[in-house]
N, C-alpha and C positions, 0 to 999 in steps of 0.2 A: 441125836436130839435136835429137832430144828428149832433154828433163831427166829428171834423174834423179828418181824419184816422191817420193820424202822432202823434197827440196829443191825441187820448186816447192810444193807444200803448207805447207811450212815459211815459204816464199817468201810466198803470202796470206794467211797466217796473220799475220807480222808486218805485213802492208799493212793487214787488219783491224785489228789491235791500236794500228796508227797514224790510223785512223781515228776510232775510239774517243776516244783523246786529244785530237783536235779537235773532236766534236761534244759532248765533253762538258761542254768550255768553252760550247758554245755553247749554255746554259742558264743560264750565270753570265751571260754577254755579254747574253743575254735579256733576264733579271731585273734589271740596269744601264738599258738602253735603252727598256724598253716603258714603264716609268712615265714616262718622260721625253719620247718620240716620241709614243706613243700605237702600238697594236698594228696598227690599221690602216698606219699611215706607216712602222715598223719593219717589216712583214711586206714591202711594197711596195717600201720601199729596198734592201732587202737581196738581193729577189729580179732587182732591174733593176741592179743592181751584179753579181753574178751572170752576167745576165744578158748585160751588155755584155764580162767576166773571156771568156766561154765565146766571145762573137761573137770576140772579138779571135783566140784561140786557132783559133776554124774558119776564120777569113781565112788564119792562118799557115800551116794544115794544109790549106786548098783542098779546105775538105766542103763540100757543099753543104748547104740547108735540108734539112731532111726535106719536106718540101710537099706530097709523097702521098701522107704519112702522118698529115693533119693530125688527122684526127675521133682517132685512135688517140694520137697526141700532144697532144689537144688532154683526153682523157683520165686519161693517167699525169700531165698536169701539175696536172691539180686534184686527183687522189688525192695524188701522191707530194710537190707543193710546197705549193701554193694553201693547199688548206683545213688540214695540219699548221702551218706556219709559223704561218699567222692563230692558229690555234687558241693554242697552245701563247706567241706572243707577250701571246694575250689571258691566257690562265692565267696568266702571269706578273704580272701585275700584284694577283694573290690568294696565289698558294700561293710557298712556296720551291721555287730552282729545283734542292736535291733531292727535292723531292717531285715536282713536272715530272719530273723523270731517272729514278725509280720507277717511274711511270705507265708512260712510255713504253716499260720492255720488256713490257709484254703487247703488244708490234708482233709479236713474234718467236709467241706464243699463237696470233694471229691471221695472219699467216702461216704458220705449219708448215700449218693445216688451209686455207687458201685453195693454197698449192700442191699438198697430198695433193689436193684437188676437182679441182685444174687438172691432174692428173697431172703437174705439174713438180717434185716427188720426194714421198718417201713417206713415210707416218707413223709411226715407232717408237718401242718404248719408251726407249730410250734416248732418243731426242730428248724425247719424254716428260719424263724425271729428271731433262735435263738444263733444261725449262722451269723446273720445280720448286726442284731450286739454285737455278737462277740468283735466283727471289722470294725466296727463303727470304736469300741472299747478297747483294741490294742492300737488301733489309731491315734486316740488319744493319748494313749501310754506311750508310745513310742514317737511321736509328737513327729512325725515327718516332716521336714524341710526342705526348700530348694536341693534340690540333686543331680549334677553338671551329666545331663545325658548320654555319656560316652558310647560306644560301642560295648567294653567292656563291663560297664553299669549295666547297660542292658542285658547279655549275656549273662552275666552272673545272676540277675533278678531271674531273670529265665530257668537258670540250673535249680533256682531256689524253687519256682513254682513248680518244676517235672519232677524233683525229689519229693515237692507234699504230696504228688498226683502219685506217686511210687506207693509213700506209707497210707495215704486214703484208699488206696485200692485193694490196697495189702491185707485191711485189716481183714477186710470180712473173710476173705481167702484162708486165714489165720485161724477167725473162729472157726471155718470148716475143717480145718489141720486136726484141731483140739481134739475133735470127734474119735480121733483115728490115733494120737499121740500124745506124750503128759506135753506140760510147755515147759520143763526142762530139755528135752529132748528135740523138741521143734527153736529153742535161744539156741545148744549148743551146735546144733542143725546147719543152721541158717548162718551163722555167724562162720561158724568151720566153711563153708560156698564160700562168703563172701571172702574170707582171706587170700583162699586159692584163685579167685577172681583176678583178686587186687594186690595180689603177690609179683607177677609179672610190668607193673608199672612200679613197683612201690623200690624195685631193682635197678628199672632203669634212670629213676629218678636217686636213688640212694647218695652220691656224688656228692651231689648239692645240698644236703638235707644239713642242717646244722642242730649238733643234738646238743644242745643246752642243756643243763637240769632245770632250769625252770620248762622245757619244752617235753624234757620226757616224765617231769612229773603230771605234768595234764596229761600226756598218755596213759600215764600211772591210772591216774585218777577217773579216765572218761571207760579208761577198758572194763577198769573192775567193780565200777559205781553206776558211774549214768550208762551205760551200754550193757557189761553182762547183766548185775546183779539186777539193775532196774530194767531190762526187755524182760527177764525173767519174771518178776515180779509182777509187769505188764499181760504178759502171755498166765501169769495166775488167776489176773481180775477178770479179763477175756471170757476166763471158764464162766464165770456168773452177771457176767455183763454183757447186754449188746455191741455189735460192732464201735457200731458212732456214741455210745454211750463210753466206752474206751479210748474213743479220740479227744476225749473232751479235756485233757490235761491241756490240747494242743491251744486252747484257747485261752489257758493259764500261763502256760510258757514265758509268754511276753512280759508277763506283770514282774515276773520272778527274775527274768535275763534283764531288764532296767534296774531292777533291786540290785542284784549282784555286782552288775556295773557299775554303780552309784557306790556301794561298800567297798570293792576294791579295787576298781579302777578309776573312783573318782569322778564316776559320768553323769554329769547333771540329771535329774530329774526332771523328767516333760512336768508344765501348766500342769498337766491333763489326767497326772496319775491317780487321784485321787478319782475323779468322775468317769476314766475310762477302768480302772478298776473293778468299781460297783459293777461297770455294763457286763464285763468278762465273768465276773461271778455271776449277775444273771442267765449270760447266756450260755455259762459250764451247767447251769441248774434247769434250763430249757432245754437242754440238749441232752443231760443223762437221765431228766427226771423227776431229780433229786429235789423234796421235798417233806424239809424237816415237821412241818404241820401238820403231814397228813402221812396214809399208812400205803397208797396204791403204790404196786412196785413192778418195777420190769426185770429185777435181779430173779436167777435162776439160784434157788435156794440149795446151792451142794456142793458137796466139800470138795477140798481141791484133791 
Protein backbone atom coordinates (compact mmCIF):
# COMPACT_ATOMS: atom_id res chain seq x y z
CA UNK A 1 0.00 0.00 0.00
CA UNK A 2 1.86 3.21 -0.78
CA UNK A 3 2.50 6.15 1.76
CA UNK A 4 1.50 9.13 1.66
CA UNK A 5 4.33 11.44 -0.03
CA UNK A 6 4.77 13.88 3.08
CA UNK A 7 5.03 11.18 5.53
CA UNK A 8 7.66 8.98 4.11
CA UNK A 9 9.99 12.00 3.33
CA UNK A 10 9.17 13.27 6.64
CA UNK A 11 9.81 9.58 7.59
CA UNK A 12 13.89 9.79 6.25
CA UNK A 13 14.31 12.85 7.08
CA UNK A 14 13.98 12.08 10.77
CA UNK A 15 16.03 8.55 10.22
CA UNK A 16 18.82 11.11 8.68
CA UNK A 17 18.43 13.55 11.53
CA UNK A 18 18.97 10.27 13.91
CA UNK A 19 21.81 9.51 12.19
CA UNK A 20 23.48 12.56 12.43
CA UNK A 21 23.34 12.29 16.29
CA UNK A 22 25.29 9.16 16.36
CA UNK A 23 28.07 9.94 14.09
CA UNK A 24 28.53 13.01 15.54
CA UNK A 25 29.44 11.60 18.76
CA UNK A 26 31.55 9.61 16.94
CA UNK A 27 34.21 12.20 16.61
CA UNK A 28 34.19 12.77 20.50
CA UNK A 29 34.54 8.90 20.88
CA UNK A 30 37.59 9.29 18.26
CA UNK A 31 39.38 12.02 19.78
CA UNK A 32 38.99 9.77 23.64
CA UNK A 33 40.32 6.56 21.97
CA UNK A 34 42.98 7.30 19.07
CA UNK A 35 45.48 8.80 21.58
CA UNK A 36 45.04 5.89 23.59
CA UNK A 37 44.74 2.82 20.96
CA UNK A 38 46.76 4.23 18.32
CA UNK A 39 44.77 5.06 15.01
CA UNK A 40 45.80 2.03 13.30
CA UNK A 41 44.15 -0.54 16.34
CA UNK A 42 41.10 1.99 16.73
CA UNK A 43 40.40 2.10 13.11
CA UNK A 44 40.85 -2.03 12.91
CA UNK A 45 38.75 -2.61 16.14
CA UNK A 46 36.06 -0.92 15.54
CA UNK A 47 35.78 -1.92 12.00
CA UNK A 48 35.77 -5.95 13.10
CA UNK A 49 33.33 -5.24 15.82
CA UNK A 50 31.32 -3.88 13.11
CA UNK A 51 32.04 -6.27 11.34
CA UNK A 52 31.05 -9.28 13.41
CA UNK A 53 27.46 -6.62 14.88
CA UNK A 54 26.50 -7.04 10.84
CA UNK A 55 27.63 -10.96 10.48
CA UNK A 56 25.39 -11.73 13.46
CA UNK A 57 22.43 -9.77 11.91
CA UNK A 58 22.84 -11.59 8.24
CA UNK A 59 22.83 -15.20 10.14
CA UNK A 60 19.45 -13.83 11.74
CA UNK A 61 18.10 -12.64 8.39
CA UNK A 62 19.65 -15.71 6.14
CA UNK A 63 21.60 -13.18 3.52
CA UNK A 64 23.98 -14.51 2.04
CA UNK A 65 27.85 -13.06 1.34
CA UNK A 66 27.78 -10.85 -1.49
CA UNK A 67 30.74 -13.17 -3.21
CA UNK A 68 30.09 -12.18 -6.68
CA UNK A 69 30.31 -9.02 -5.85
CA UNK A 70 33.61 -9.15 -4.39
CA UNK A 71 36.03 -6.72 -6.77
CA UNK A 72 32.86 -4.15 -6.37
CA UNK A 73 32.67 -4.81 -2.54
CA UNK A 74 36.14 -5.04 -2.15
CA UNK A 75 35.92 -1.31 -3.58
CA UNK A 76 33.11 0.62 -1.60
CA UNK A 77 34.85 -0.86 1.41
CA UNK A 78 38.19 0.97 0.93
CA UNK A 79 36.37 4.15 -0.24
CA UNK A 80 33.37 4.20 2.13
CA UNK A 81 35.21 2.40 5.51
CA UNK A 82 39.09 1.71 5.21
CA UNK A 83 40.84 4.65 4.40
CA UNK A 84 37.97 7.34 6.23
CA UNK A 85 38.04 5.61 9.40
CA UNK A 86 42.10 5.34 9.34
CA UNK A 87 42.19 8.62 8.27
CA UNK A 88 40.15 10.62 10.41
CA UNK A 89 41.09 8.27 13.64
CA UNK A 90 44.76 9.41 12.56
CA UNK A 91 43.49 13.27 12.48
CA UNK A 92 42.46 12.75 15.78
CA UNK A 93 45.20 12.59 17.54
CA UNK A 94 46.31 16.53 16.04
CA UNK A 95 43.25 18.50 15.53
CA UNK A 96 39.84 18.77 17.61
CA UNK A 97 37.27 16.66 16.95
CA UNK A 98 35.26 19.81 15.99
CA UNK A 99 37.52 20.50 13.58
CA UNK A 100 37.42 16.74 12.20
CA UNK A 101 33.32 17.35 12.23
CA UNK A 102 34.02 20.58 9.87
CA UNK A 103 36.18 19.07 7.57
CA UNK A 104 34.10 16.28 6.98
CA UNK A 105 31.18 18.05 5.34
CA UNK A 106 32.93 18.82 2.16
CA UNK A 107 31.85 14.82 1.82
CA UNK A 108 28.59 16.32 0.69
CA UNK A 109 30.93 19.01 -1.98
CA UNK A 110 32.39 16.11 -3.36
CA UNK A 111 29.55 14.11 -3.69
CA UNK A 112 26.87 16.25 -5.26
CA UNK A 113 29.54 16.49 -8.34
CA UNK A 114 30.61 12.54 -8.21
CA UNK A 115 26.76 11.83 -8.50
CA UNK A 116 25.86 14.64 -11.17
CA UNK A 117 29.33 12.68 -13.33
CA UNK A 118 27.56 9.31 -12.43
CA UNK A 119 24.22 10.61 -13.49
CA UNK A 120 22.89 9.35 -10.01
CA UNK A 121 21.13 12.94 -9.60
CA UNK A 122 21.76 16.22 -10.73
CA UNK A 123 23.32 19.47 -9.84
CA UNK A 124 21.50 22.50 -8.80
CA UNK A 125 21.43 25.55 -7.47
CA UNK A 126 19.73 25.07 -4.74
CA UNK A 127 21.81 22.16 -3.72
CA UNK A 128 24.44 24.67 -4.51
CA UNK A 129 23.22 27.34 -1.51
CA UNK A 130 22.39 24.65 0.34
CA UNK A 131 26.41 23.42 0.25
CA UNK A 132 27.22 26.96 1.13
CA UNK A 133 24.99 27.28 4.55
CA UNK A 134 25.64 24.55 5.43
CA UNK A 135 30.06 25.98 5.82
CA UNK A 136 29.08 29.11 6.53
CA UNK A 137 26.64 27.12 9.61
CA UNK A 138 29.10 24.57 11.11
CA UNK A 139 31.45 27.40 10.97
CA UNK A 140 29.72 29.16 13.13
CA UNK A 141 29.01 26.12 15.42
CA UNK A 142 32.27 25.03 15.52
CA UNK A 143 33.52 28.69 16.13
CA UNK A 144 37.21 28.27 14.76
CA UNK A 145 40.04 29.90 16.14
CA UNK A 146 43.68 30.75 15.68
CA UNK A 147 45.35 27.31 14.82
CA UNK A 148 49.33 27.18 15.36
CA UNK A 149 49.95 25.92 11.66
CA UNK A 150 52.17 23.04 12.15
CA UNK A 151 53.13 20.51 9.62
CA UNK A 152 51.30 17.99 11.41
CA UNK A 153 47.94 20.38 11.70
CA UNK A 154 48.24 20.54 8.31
CA UNK A 155 48.58 16.88 7.42
CA UNK A 156 45.88 15.79 9.50
CA UNK A 157 43.40 18.76 8.03
CA UNK A 158 44.42 16.96 4.93
CA UNK A 159 43.65 13.10 6.02
CA UNK A 160 40.24 14.79 7.13
CA UNK A 161 39.50 16.33 3.68
CA UNK A 162 40.57 12.81 1.40
CA UNK A 163 38.42 10.81 3.80
CA UNK A 164 35.26 13.24 3.03
CA UNK A 165 36.32 13.08 -0.78
CA UNK A 166 36.45 8.92 -0.03
CA UNK A 167 32.61 8.95 1.44
CA UNK A 168 31.41 11.93 -1.22
CA UNK A 169 32.34 9.62 -3.85
CA UNK A 170 31.33 6.71 -2.35
CA UNK A 171 27.95 7.43 -1.96
CA UNK A 172 26.53 7.48 -5.38
CA UNK A 173 28.79 4.27 -6.14
CA UNK A 174 26.66 2.80 -3.25
CA UNK A 175 23.32 3.69 -4.69
CA UNK A 176 24.50 1.80 -7.77
CA UNK A 177 25.45 -1.42 -5.31
CA UNK A 178 21.77 -1.33 -4.02
CA UNK A 179 20.54 -2.15 -7.48
CA UNK A 180 22.35 -5.48 -7.51
CA UNK A 181 22.43 -6.13 -3.53
CA UNK A 182 20.15 -5.73 -0.13
CA UNK A 183 22.46 -3.08 2.06
CA UNK A 184 22.66 -5.57 4.67
CA UNK A 185 24.74 -7.34 2.51
CA UNK A 186 26.80 -4.31 0.79
CA UNK A 187 27.43 -2.87 5.40
CA UNK A 188 28.46 -6.52 6.17
CA UNK A 189 30.51 -6.37 2.55
CA UNK A 190 32.40 -3.62 2.98
CA UNK A 191 33.09 -3.44 6.54
CA UNK A 192 34.43 -7.46 6.29
CA UNK A 193 37.41 -5.56 3.21
CA UNK A 194 37.89 -3.09 5.28
CA UNK A 195 39.05 -5.25 8.41
CA UNK A 196 41.19 -7.34 6.30
CA UNK A 197 42.63 -4.00 5.02
CA UNK A 198 43.55 -2.88 8.25
CA UNK A 199 44.35 -5.95 10.01
CA UNK A 200 47.91 -5.86 8.88
CA UNK A 201 48.79 -2.35 10.56
CA UNK A 202 46.26 -2.74 13.36
CA UNK A 203 49.25 -5.94 14.42
CA UNK A 204 51.88 -3.95 13.91
CA UNK A 205 50.91 -1.32 15.79
CA UNK A 206 49.20 -3.59 18.74
CA UNK A 207 52.38 -3.08 21.12
CA UNK A 208 51.66 0.26 21.99
CA UNK A 209 48.03 0.30 21.98
CA UNK A 210 46.72 0.90 25.51
CA UNK A 211 43.32 -0.80 26.07
CA UNK A 212 41.70 0.98 28.79
CA UNK A 213 37.93 0.14 29.38
CA UNK A 214 37.12 3.51 28.94
CA UNK A 215 38.96 3.10 25.31
CA UNK A 216 37.50 -0.35 24.41
CA UNK A 217 34.15 0.72 25.53
CA UNK A 218 34.08 3.46 22.55
CA UNK A 219 35.15 0.60 20.52
CA UNK A 220 32.18 -1.16 21.97
CA UNK A 221 30.04 1.36 21.31
CA UNK A 222 31.25 2.93 17.60
CA UNK A 223 31.43 -0.85 16.21
CA UNK A 224 28.00 -1.82 17.10
CA UNK A 225 26.03 1.69 17.08
CA UNK A 226 27.48 4.48 15.07
CA UNK A 227 29.47 2.13 12.36
CA UNK A 228 27.44 -1.30 11.85
CA UNK A 229 23.92 -0.74 13.05
CA UNK A 230 23.88 2.92 11.63
CA UNK A 231 25.91 2.22 7.87
CA UNK A 232 23.16 -0.24 7.90
CA UNK A 233 20.44 1.89 8.56
CA UNK A 234 22.34 4.49 6.12
CA UNK A 235 22.52 1.96 3.13
CA UNK A 236 18.49 1.38 4.04
CA UNK A 237 17.59 5.14 3.37
CA UNK A 238 19.89 5.21 0.23
CA UNK A 239 17.17 2.69 -1.18
CA UNK A 240 14.68 5.68 -1.27
CA UNK A 241 16.91 8.57 -1.29
CA UNK A 242 19.15 10.26 -3.74
CA UNK A 243 22.79 10.03 -3.30
CA UNK A 244 23.56 13.77 -1.92
CA UNK A 245 20.14 13.75 -0.28
CA UNK A 246 21.88 10.82 2.06
CA UNK A 247 24.88 12.93 2.60
CA UNK A 248 22.95 15.37 4.29
CA UNK A 249 23.19 14.12 7.90
CA UNK A 250 26.92 15.32 7.04
CA UNK A 251 25.90 18.76 7.60
CA UNK A 252 24.25 17.93 10.72
CA UNK A 253 27.16 16.08 12.31
CA UNK A 254 28.72 19.33 13.55
CA UNK A 255 25.80 20.62 15.43
CA UNK A 256 25.49 17.20 17.33
CA UNK A 257 29.64 16.54 18.04
CA UNK A 258 29.54 20.39 19.75
CA UNK A 259 26.38 19.07 21.57
CA UNK A 260 28.04 16.01 22.96
CA UNK A 261 31.18 17.82 23.63
CA UNK A 262 29.53 20.38 25.61
CA UNK A 263 27.43 17.28 27.76
CA UNK A 264 30.29 15.23 28.39
CA UNK A 265 33.26 16.60 28.04
CA UNK A 266 32.67 19.77 29.13
CA UNK A 267 33.47 21.76 25.84
CA UNK A 268 32.28 25.19 25.59
CA UNK A 269 29.85 26.05 23.30
CA UNK A 270 30.62 28.42 20.12
CA UNK A 271 28.89 32.39 20.18
CA UNK A 272 27.55 30.86 17.11
CA UNK A 273 25.48 27.90 17.88
CA UNK A 274 22.40 29.00 17.88
CA UNK A 275 22.70 31.12 14.22
CA UNK A 276 24.93 28.44 12.79
CA UNK A 277 22.51 26.05 13.59
CA UNK A 278 19.48 27.45 11.95
CA UNK A 279 21.97 27.74 8.77
CA UNK A 280 22.77 23.73 9.02
CA UNK A 281 19.16 22.92 9.20
CA UNK A 282 18.51 25.15 6.27
CA UNK A 283 20.99 23.82 4.31
CA UNK A 284 20.26 19.75 5.42
CA UNK A 285 16.57 21.05 3.87
CA UNK A 286 18.11 22.44 0.58
CA UNK A 287 19.99 19.66 0.02
CA UNK A 288 17.47 16.79 0.58
CA UNK A 289 14.51 18.72 -0.39
CA UNK A 290 12.78 18.30 2.45
CA UNK A 291 9.97 20.27 2.70
CA UNK A 292 7.37 20.15 5.41
CA UNK A 293 4.73 22.76 3.53
CA UNK A 294 4.62 21.22 0.50
CA UNK A 295 3.97 17.74 -1.05
CA UNK A 296 6.95 17.62 -4.27
CA UNK A 297 9.19 14.64 -3.38
CA UNK A 298 12.40 13.22 -4.65
CA UNK A 299 12.02 9.96 -2.24
CA UNK A 300 11.54 6.71 -4.40
CA UNK A 301 8.41 5.29 -2.80
CA UNK A 302 9.52 1.44 -1.89
CA UNK A 303 9.99 -0.81 0.47
CA UNK A 304 13.14 -1.74 1.74
Amino acid sequence: MPHNGLQVKTKYFAQLLALSALWGASFTLIRIASPLLGPNVLAALRIGVATLTLAVLMRVMRHSWPLNHWREIALLGTLSVAFPFLLFAWAALELPSGYSALLNTTAVVFGIFAAAWLKEDTLTLRKLIGCICGFAGVALIVGLGPVKLTLQVVLAALACVVASACYGISTPLMKRAIGRMKPLQIAAGIHGVATLLLLPGAIWSWPQAQFTPGALAVVAVMGVVTSGLAYWLHLRILVHVSPVAAMSPTFLIPVFGVSWGHLFLGEQLSSGIYLGGALVLLASALVTGFNPWRQALDVVDAEP
